[in-house]
C-alpha positions in Angstrom: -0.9 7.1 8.8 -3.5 5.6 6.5 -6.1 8.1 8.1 -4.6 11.0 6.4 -5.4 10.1 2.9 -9.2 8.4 3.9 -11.0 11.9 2.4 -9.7 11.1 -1.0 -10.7 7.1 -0.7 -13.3 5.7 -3.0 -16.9 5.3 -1.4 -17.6 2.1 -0.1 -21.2 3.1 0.2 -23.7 5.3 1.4 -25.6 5.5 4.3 -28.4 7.7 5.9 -28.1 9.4 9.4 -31.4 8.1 11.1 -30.5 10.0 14.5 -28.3 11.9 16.2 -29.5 11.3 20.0 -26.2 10.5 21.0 -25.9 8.8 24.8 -22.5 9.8 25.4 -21.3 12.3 23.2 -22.4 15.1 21.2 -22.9 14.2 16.8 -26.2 16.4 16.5 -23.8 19.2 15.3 -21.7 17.8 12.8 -24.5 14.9 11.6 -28.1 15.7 10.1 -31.2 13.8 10.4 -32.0 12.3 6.8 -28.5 13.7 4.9 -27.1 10.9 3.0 -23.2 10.3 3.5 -20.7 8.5 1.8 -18.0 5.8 3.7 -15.0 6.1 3.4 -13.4 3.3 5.2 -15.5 1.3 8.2 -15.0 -1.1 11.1 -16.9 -3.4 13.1 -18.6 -0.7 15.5 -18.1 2.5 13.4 -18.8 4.1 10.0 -15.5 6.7 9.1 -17.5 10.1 7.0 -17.1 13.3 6.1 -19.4 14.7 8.4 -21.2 18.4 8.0 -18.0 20.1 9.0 -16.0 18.9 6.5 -13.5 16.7 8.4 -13.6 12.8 8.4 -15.1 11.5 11.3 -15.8 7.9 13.0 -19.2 7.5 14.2 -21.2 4.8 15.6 -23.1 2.6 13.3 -26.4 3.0 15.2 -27.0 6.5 14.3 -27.0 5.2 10.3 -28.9 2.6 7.8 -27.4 1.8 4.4 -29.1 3.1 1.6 
């Protein structure tokens, strides 16, 4: 049950969305192009953030660079 307290983790680090042209599934509506987000936990393929609607969510690494 350790993803119910990840929202009130410390930052690991921040990252910058680069893209949101998604193959597979749809991120253009909860990610912005640019915005800056902080990591809250993160595993070999994805990045865990709060995203733009305010819930943590897991998200491929590709669509980010570290800042």
């Amino acid at each position: 049950m350790i993803h119910k307290t990840w929202e009130n983790n410390e930052t690991i680090k921040q990252i910058k969305c680069v893209h949101t042209d998604a193959k597979k599934f749809t991120v253009n509506n909860v990610l912005t192009t640019e915005k800056t987000y902080d990591v809250k936990n993160e595993s070999e393929e994805f990045y865990f953030v709060i995203d733009d609607s305010g819930k943590m969510g897991g998200f491929y690494k590709e669509y980010f660079e570290e800042v």
